[in-house]
TORROSE-942667 format. One record per residue (C-alpha): residue number from 1; chain; x, y, z. Coordinates in Angstrom, 3 decimals, padded with zeros to 6 digits. Each point is the difference from the previous one (the first is absolute). Layout:
N
@i: NUM; ch: A; xx: X; yy: Y; zz: Z
...
***
This chain:
333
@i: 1; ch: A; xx: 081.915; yy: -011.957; zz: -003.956
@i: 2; ch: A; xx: 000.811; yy: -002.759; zz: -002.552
@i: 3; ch: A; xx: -002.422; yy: -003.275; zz: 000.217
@i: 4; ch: A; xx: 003.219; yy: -001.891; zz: 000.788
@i: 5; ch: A; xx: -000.003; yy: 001.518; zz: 003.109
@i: 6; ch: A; xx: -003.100; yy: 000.518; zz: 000.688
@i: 7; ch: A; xx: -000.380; yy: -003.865; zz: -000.156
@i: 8; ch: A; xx: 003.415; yy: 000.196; zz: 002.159
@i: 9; ch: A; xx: -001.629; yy: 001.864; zz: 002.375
@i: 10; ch: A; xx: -003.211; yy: -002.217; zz: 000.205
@i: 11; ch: A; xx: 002.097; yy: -003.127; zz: 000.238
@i: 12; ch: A; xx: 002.043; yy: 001.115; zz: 003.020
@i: 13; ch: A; xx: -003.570; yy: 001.152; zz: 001.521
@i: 14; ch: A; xx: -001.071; yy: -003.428; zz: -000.365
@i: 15; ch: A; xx: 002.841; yy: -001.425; zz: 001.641
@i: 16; ch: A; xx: -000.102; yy: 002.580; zz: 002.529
@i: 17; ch: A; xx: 003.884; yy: 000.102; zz: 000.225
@i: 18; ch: A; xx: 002.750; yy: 000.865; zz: -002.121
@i: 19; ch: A; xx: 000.313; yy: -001.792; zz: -002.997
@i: 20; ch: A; xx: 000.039; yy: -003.679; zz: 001.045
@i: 21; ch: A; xx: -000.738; yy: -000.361; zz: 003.384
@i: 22; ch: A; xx: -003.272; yy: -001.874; zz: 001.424
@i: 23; ch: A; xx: -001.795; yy: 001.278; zz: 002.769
@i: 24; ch: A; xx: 001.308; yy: -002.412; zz: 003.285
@i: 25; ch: A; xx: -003.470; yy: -001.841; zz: 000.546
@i: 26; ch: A; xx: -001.316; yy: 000.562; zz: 003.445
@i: 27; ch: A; xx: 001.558; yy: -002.258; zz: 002.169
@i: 28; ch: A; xx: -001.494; yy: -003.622; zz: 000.547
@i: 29; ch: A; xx: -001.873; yy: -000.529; zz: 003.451
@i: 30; ch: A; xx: 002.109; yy: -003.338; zz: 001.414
@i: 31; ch: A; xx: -002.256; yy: -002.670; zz: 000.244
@i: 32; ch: A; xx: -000.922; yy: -001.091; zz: 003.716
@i: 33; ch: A; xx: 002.247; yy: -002.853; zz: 001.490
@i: 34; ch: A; xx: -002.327; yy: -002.323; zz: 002.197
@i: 35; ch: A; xx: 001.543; yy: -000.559; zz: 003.598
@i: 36; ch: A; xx: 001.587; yy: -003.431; zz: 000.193
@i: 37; ch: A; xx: -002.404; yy: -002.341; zz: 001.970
@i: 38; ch: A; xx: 000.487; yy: -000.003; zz: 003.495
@i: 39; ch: A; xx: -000.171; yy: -003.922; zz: 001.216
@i: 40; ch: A; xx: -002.591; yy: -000.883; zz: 002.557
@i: 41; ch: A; xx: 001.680; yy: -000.508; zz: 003.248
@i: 42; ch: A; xx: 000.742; yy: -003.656; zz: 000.800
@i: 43; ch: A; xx: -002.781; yy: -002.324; zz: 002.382
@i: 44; ch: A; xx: 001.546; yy: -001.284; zz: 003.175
@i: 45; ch: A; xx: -000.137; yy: -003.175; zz: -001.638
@i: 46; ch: A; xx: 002.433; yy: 000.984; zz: -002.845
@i: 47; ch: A; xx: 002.100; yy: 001.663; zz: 002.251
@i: 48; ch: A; xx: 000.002; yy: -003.601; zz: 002.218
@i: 49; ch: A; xx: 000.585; yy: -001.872; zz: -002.756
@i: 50; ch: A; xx: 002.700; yy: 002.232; zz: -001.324
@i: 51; ch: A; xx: 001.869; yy: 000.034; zz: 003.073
@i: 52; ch: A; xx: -000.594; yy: -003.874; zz: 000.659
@i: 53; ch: A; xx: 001.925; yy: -000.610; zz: -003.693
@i: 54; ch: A; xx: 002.873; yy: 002.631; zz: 001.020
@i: 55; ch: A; xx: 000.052; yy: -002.087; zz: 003.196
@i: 56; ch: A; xx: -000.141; yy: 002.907; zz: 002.171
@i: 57; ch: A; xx: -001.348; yy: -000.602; zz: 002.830
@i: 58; ch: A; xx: 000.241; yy: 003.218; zz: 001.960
@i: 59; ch: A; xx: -002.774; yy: 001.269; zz: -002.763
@i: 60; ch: A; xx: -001.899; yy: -002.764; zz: 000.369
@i: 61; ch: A; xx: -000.807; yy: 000.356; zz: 003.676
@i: 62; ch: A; xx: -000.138; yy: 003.914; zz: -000.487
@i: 63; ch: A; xx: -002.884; yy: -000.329; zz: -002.685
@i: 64; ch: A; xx: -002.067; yy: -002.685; zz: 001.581
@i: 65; ch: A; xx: -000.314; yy: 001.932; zz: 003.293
@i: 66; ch: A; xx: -000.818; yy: 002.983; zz: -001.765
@i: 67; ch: A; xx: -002.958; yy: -001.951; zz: -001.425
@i: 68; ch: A; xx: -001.277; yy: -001.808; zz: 003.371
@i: 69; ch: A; xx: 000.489; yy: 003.386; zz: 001.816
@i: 70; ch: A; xx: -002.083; yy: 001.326; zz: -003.205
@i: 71; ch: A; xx: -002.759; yy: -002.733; zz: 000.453
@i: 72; ch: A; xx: -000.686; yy: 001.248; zz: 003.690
@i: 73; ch: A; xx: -000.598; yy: 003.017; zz: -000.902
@i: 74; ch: A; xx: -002.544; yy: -001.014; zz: -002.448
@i: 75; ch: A; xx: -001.807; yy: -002.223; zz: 002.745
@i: 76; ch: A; xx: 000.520; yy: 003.096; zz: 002.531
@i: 77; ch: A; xx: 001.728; yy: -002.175; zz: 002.084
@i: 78; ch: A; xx: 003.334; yy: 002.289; zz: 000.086
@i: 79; ch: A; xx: -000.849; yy: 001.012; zz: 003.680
@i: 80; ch: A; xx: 000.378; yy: -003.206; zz: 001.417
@i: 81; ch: A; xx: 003.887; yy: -001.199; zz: 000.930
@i: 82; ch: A; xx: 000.611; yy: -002.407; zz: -002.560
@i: 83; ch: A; xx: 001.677; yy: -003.061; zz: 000.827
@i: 84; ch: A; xx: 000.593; yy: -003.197; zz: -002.354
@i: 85; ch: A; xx: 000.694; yy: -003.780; zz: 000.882
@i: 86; ch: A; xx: 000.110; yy: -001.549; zz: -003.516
@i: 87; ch: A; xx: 002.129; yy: -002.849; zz: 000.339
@i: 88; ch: A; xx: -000.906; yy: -003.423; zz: -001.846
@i: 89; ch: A; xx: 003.950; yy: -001.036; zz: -000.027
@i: 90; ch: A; xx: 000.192; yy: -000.421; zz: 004.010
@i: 91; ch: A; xx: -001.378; yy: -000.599; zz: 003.112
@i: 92; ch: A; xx: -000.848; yy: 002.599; zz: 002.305
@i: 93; ch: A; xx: 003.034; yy: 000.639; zz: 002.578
@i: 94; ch: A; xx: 001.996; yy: 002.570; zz: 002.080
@i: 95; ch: A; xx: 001.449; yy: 001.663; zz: -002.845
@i: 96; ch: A; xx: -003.989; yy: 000.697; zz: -001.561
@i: 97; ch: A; xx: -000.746; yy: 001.746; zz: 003.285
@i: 98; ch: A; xx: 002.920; yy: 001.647; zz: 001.174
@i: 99; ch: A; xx: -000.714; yy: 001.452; zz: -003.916
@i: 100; ch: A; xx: -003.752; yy: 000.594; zz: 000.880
@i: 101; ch: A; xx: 001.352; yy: 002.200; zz: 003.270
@i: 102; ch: A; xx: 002.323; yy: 002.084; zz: -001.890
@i: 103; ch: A; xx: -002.581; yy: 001.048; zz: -002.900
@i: 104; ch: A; xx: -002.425; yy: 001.128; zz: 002.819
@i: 105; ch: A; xx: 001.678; yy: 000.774; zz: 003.406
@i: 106; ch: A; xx: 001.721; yy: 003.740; zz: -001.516
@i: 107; ch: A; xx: -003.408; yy: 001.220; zz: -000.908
@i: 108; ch: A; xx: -002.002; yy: 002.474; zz: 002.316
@i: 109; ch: A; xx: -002.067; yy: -002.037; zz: 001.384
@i: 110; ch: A; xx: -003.339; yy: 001.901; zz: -001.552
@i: 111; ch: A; xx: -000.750; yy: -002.476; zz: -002.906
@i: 112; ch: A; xx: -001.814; yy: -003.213; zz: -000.303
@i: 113; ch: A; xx: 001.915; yy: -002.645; zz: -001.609
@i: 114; ch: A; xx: -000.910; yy: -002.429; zz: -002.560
@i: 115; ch: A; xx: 001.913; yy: -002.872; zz: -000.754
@i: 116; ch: A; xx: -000.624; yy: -002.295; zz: -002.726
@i: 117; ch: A; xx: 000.540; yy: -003.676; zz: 000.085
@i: 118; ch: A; xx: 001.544; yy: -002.216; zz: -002.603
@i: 119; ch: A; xx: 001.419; yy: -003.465; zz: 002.033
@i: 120; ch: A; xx: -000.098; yy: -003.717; zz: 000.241
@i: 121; ch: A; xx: 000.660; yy: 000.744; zz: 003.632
@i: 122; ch: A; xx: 003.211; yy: -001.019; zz: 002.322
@i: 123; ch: A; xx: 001.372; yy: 000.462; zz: 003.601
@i: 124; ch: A; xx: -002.919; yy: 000.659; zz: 002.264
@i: 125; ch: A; xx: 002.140; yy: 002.454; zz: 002.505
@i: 126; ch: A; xx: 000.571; yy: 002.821; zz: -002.610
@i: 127; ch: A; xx: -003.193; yy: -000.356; zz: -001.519
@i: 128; ch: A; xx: -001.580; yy: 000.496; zz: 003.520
@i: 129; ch: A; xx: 002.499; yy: 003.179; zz: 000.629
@i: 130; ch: A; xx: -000.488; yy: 001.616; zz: -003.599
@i: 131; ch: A; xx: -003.836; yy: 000.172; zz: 000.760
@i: 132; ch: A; xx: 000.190; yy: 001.496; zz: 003.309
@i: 133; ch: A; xx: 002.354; yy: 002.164; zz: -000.768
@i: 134; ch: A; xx: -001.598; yy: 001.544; zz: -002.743
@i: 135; ch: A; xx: -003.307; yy: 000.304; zz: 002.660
@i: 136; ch: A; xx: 001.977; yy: 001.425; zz: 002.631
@i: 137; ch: A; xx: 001.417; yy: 002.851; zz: -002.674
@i: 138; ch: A; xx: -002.609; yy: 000.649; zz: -002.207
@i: 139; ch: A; xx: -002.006; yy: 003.053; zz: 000.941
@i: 140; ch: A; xx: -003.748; yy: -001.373; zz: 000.284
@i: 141; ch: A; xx: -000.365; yy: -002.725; zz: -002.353
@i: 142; ch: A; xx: 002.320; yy: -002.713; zz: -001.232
@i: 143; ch: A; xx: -001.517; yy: -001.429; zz: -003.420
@i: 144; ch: A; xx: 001.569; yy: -003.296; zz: -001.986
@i: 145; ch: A; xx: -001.314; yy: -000.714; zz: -003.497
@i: 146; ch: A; xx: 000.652; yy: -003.669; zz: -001.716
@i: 147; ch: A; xx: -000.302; yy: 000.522; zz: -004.038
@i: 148; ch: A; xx: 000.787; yy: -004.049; zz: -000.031
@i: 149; ch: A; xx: 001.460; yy: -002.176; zz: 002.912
@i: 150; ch: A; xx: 000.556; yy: 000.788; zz: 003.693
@i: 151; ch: A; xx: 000.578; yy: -003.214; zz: 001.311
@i: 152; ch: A; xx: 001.266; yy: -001.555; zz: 003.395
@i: 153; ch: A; xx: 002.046; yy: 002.661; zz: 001.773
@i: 154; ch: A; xx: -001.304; yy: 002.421; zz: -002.624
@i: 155; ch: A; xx: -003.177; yy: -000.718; zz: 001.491
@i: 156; ch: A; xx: 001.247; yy: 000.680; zz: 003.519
@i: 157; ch: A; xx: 001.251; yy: 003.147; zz: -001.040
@i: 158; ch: A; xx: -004.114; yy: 001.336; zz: -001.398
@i: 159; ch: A; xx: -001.646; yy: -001.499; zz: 003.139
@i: 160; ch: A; xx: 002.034; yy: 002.960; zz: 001.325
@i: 161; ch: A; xx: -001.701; yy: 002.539; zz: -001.987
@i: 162; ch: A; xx: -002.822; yy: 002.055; zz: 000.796
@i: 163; ch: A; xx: -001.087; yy: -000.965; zz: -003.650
@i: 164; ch: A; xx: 000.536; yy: -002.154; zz: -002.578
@i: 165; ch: A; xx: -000.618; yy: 001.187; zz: -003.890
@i: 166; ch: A; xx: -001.017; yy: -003.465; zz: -001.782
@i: 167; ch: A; xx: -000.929; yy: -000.647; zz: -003.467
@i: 168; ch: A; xx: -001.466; yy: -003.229; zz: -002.037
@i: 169; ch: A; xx: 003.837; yy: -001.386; zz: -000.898
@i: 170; ch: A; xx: 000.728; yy: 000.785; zz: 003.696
@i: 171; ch: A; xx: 001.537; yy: -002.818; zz: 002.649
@i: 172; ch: A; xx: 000.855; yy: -000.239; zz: 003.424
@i: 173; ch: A; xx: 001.055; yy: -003.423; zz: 001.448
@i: 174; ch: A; xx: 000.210; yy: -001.977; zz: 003.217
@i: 175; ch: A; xx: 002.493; yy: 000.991; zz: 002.211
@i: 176; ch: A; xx: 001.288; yy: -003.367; zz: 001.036
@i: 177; ch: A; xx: 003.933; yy: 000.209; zz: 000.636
@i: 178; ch: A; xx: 002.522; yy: -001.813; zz: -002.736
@i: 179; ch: A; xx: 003.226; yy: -001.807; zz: 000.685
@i: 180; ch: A; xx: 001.802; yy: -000.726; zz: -002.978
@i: 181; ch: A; xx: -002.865; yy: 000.451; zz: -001.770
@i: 182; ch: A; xx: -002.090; yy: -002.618; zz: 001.343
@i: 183; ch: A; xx: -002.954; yy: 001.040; zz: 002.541
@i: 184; ch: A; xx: 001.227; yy: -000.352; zz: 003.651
@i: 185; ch: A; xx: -003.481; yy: -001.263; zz: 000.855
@i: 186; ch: A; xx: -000.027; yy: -002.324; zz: -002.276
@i: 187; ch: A; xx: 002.495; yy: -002.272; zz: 002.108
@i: 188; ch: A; xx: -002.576; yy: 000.024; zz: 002.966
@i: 189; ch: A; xx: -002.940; yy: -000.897; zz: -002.737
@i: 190; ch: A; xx: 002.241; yy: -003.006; zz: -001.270
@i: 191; ch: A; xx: 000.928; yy: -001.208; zz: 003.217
@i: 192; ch: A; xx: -003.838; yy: -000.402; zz: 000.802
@i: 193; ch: A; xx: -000.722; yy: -001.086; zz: -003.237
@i: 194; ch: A; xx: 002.786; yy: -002.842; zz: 000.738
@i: 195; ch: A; xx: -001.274; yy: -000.427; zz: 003.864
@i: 196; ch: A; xx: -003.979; yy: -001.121; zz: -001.843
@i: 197; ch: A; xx: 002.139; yy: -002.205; zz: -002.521
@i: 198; ch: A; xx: 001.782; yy: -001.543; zz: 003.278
@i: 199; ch: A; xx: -003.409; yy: -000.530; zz: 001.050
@i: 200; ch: A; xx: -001.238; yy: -001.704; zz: -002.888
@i: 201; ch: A; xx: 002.840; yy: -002.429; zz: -000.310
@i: 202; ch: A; xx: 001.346; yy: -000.837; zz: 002.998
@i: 203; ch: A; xx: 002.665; yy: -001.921; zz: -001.581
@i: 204; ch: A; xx: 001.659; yy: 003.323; zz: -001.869
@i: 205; ch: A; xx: 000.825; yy: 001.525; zz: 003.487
@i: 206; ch: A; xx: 003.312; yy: -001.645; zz: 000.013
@i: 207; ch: A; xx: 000.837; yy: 001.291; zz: -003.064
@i: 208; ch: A; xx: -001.692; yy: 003.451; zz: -000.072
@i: 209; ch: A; xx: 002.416; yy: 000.138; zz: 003.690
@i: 210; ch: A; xx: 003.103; yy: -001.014; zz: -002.142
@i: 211; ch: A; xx: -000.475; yy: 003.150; zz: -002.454
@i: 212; ch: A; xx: -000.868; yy: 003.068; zz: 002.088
@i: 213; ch: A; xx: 002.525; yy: -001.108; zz: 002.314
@i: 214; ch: A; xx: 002.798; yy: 000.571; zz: -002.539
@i: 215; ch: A; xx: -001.913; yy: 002.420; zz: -001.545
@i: 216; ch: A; xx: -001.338; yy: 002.447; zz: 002.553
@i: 217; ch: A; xx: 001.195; yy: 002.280; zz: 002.635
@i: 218; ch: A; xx: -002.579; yy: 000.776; zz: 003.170
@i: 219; ch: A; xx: 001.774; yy: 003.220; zz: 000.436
@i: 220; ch: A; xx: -000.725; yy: 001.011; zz: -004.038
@i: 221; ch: A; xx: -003.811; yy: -001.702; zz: 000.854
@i: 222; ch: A; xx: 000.102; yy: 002.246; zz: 002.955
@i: 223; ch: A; xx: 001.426; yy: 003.334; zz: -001.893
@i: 224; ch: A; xx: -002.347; yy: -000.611; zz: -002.930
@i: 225; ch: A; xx: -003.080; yy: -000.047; zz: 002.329
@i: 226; ch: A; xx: 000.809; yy: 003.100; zz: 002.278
@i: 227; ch: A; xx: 000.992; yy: 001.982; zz: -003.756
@i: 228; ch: A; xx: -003.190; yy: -000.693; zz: -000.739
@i: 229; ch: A; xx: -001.667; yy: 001.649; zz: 003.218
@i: 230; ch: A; xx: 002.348; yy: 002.889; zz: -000.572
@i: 231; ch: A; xx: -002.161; yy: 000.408; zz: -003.502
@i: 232; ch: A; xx: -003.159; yy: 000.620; zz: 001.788
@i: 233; ch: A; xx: 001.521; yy: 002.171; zz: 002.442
@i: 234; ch: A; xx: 001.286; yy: 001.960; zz: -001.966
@i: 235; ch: A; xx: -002.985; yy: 000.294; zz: -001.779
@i: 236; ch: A; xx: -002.229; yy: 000.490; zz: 002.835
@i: 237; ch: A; xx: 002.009; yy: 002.753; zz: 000.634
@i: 238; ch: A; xx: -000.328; yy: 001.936; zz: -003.260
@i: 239; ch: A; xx: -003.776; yy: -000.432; zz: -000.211
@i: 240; ch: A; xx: -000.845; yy: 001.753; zz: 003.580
@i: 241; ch: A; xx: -001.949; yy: 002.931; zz: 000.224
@i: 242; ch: A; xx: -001.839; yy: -000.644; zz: -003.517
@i: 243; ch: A; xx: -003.370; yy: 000.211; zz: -000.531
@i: 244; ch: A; xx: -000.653; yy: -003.529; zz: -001.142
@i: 245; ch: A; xx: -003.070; yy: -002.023; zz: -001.061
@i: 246; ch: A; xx: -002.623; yy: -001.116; zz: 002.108
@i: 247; ch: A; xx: 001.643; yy: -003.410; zz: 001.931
@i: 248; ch: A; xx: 003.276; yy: 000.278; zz: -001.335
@i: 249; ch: A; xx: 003.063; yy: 001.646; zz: 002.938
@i: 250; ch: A; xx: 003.429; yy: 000.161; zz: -000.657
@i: 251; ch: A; xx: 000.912; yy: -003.385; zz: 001.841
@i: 252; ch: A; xx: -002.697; yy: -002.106; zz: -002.306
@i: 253; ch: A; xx: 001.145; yy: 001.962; zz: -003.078
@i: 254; ch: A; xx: 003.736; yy: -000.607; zz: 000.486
@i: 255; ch: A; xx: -000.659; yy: -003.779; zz: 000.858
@i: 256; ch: A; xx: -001.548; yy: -000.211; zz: -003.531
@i: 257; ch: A; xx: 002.407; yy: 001.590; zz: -001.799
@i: 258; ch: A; xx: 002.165; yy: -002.293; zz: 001.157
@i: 259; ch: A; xx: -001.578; yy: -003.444; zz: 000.339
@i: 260; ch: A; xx: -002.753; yy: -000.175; zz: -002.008
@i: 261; ch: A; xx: 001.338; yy: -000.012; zz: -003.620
@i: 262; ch: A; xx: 001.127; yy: -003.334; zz: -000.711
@i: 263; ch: A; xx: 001.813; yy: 000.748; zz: -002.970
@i: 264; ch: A; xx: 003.484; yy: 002.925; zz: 001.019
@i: 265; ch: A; xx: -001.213; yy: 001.350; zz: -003.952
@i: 266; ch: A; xx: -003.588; yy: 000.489; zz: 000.675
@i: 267; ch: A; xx: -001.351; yy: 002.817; zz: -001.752
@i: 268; ch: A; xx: -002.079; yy: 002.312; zz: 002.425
@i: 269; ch: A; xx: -001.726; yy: 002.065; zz: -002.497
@i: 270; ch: A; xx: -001.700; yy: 003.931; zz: 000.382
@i: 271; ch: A; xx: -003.248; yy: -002.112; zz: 000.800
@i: 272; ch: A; xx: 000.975; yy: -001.587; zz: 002.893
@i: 273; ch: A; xx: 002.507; yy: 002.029; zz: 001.320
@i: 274; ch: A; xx: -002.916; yy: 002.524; zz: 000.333
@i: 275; ch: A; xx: -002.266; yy: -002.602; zz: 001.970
@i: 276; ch: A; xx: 002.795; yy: -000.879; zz: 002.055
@i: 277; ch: A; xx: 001.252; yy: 004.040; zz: 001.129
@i: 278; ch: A; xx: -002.917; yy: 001.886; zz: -001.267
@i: 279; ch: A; xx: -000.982; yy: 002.558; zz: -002.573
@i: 280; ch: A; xx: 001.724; yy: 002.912; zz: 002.468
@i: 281; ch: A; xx: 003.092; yy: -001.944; zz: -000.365
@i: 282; ch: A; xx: -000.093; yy: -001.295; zz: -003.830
@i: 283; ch: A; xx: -000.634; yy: 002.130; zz: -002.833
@i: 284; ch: A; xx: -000.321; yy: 000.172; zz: -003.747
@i: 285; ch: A; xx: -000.782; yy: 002.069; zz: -002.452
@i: 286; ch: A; xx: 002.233; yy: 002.551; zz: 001.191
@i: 287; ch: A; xx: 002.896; yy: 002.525; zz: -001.293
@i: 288; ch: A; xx: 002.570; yy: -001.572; zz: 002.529
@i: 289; ch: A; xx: -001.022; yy: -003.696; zz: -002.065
@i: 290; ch: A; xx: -000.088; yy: 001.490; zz: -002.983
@i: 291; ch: A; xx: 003.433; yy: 001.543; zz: 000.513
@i: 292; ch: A; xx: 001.823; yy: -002.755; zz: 001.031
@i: 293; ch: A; xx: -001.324; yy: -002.011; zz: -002.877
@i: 294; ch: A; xx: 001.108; yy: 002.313; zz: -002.504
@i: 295; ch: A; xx: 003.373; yy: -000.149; zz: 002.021
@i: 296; ch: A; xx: 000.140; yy: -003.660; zz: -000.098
@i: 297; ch: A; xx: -000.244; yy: 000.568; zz: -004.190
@i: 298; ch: A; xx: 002.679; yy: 002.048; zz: 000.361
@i: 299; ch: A; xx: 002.114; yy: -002.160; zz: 001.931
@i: 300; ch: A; xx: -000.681; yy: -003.474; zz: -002.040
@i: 301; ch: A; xx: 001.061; yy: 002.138; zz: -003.482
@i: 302; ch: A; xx: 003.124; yy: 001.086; zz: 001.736
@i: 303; ch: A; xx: 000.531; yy: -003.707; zz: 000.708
@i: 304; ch: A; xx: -000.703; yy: -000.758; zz: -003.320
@i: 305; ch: A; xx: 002.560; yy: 002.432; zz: -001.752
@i: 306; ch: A; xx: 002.726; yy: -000.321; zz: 002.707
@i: 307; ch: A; xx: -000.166; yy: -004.106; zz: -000.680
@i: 308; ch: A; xx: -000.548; yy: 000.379; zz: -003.909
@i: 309; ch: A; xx: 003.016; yy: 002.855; zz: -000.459
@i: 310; ch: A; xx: 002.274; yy: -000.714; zz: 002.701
@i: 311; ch: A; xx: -000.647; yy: -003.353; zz: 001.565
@i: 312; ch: A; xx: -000.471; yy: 001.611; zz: 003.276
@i: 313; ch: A; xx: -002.590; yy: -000.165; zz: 002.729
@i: 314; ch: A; xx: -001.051; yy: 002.784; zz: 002.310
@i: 315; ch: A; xx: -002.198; yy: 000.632; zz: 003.227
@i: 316; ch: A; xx: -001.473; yy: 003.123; zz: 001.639
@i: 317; ch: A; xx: 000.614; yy: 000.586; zz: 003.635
@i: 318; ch: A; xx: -000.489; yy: 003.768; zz: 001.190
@i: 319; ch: A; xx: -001.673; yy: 003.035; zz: -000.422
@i: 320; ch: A; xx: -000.678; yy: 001.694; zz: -003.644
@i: 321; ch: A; xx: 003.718; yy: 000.338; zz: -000.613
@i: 322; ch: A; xx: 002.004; yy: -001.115; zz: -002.698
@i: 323; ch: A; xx: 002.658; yy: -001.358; zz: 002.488
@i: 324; ch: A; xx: -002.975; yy: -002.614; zz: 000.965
@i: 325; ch: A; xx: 000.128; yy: -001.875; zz: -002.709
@i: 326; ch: A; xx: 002.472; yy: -002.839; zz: -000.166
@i: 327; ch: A; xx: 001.789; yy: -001.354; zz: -003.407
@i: 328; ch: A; xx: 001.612; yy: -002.840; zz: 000.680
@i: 329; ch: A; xx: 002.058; yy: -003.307; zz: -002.302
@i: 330; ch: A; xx: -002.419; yy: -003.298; zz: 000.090
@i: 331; ch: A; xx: 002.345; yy: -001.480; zz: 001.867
@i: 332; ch: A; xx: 000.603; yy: 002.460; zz: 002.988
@i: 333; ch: A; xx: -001.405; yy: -000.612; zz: 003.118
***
């Protein structure tokens, strides 16, 4: 063999192919694509805040149940029949409990209930029928929490309870009827208040005579003073058969409640409520309190977004359903 192709011959051995081919490289090993980041799912605040802006509503109730029926299971209170009065836009009336009755009358009958208490008070009659009721169906205990106010006929309603779950920002009130927003008794305090002035200056009884007889009905004198004795009966009522503190029955209790306070807003804090019903009636520190005062968080955002986003108001009247939550224009009534 010539060296020509010897060298020939050692060149394509080299190459490893026929005269001027490469070797294909071995193939490249595809470097790894990272999975795309999957976002963290969205808070229930996001997901209230998101449907506040769209101005859906329907979402808005939806999520916020989801997180107060979420909350009672974290305070293991899930096994109670939940019921809510949060209304600060309205007195209570028929329409709160004919709203009570539905939310608890199509149950079993085998559960407590628990009904928390948001309300400047209102009509004495369907304050006095929402807190029997909810005796007469609950199985064995019927519980009312107060994260903040419970006054006047709010009040009525927990004197039905077999307890009531207090805290340090918690209030119930007197339960002294309102007409119009003035104090019924009130009239019979002014008209003694006027009788000692009469008495004083002899020579203002003509004219004091001159005003309340333009001014002054007997019958509304006479209405205002028996509305006032319904109060305590109906009170009376709701507090019999309780274990109550030594010297206290249900007649002296309901007499207090009602003509004590001199003041319709006086604040009956967790102190004295317990020296007035007891400590087997009041109590604190407990997962139904601390329940309804995360609730009551819950509630005052959702006021706070609704007004902020939408200019709207709302109120909570039912069981732990989004159809108990009312959205409503700042000017509906």
């Amino acid at each position: 063999m010539s060296d020509d192709a010897a060298q020939l011959g050692q060149a394509q051995d080299e190459v490893g192919v026929g005269q001027g081919e490469a070797e294909a490289a071995p193939p490249q090993e595809e470097a790894a694509v990272p999975p795309a980041a999957v976002a963290p799912p969205k808070s229930a605040t996001q997901r209230q805040i998101e449907a506040a802006k769209a101005g859906d509503e329907n979402a808005l109730r939806a999520v916020t149940m989801q997180v107060i029926n979420d909350i009672a299971v974290k305070y293991g209170v899930d096994h109670y029949k939940i019921v809510m009065l949060f209304d600060d836009l309205d007195s209570i009336s028929d329409f709160h409990s004919d709203q009570i009755y539905r939310s608890i009358s199509g149950g079993t009958g085998q559960q407590d209930i628990l009904l928390l208490v948001q309300s400047r008070g209102g009509k004495i009659e369907p304050a006095y029928l929402i807190s029997k009721t909810c005796k007469k169906i609950a199985h064995q205990r019927f519980v009312v929490a107060v994260p903040r106010k419970a006054k006047s006929a709010a009040t009525l309603i927990a004197l039905g309870a077999d307890e009531i779950h207090l805290g340090m920002m918690s209030q119930l009130g007197p339960i002294d009827p309102q007409v119009n927003d003035y104090p019924a008794l009130g009239l019979a305090n002014g008209l003694t208040k006027i009788t000692s002035l009469v008495t004083s200056y002899p020579q203002s009884a003509e004219m004091w005579a001159k005003y309340l007889s333009e001014n002054l009905s007997l019958r509304h004198l006479g209405y205002l003073e028996r509305l006032g004795e319904s109060c305590a009966q109906y009170a009376e009522r709701l507090l019999q058969n309780k274990v109550l503190p030594e010297g206290k029955t249900p007649r002296i209790l309901a007499d207090h409640f009602v003509n004590h306070y001199k003041d319709h807003s006086f604040l009956i804090d967790i102190d004295e409520a317990t020296t007035l019903l007891g400590t087997g009636i009041i109590r604190s520190g407990t997962p139904e309190y601390g329940f309804a005062n995360e609730v009551y968080a819950e509630y005052t955002f959702l006021e706070f977004i609704l007004r902020f986003f939408l200019k709207k108001e709302m109120y909570i009247v039912g069981d732990l359903s989004p159809d108990s939550i009312t959205i409503r224009n700042k000017s509906d009534k």
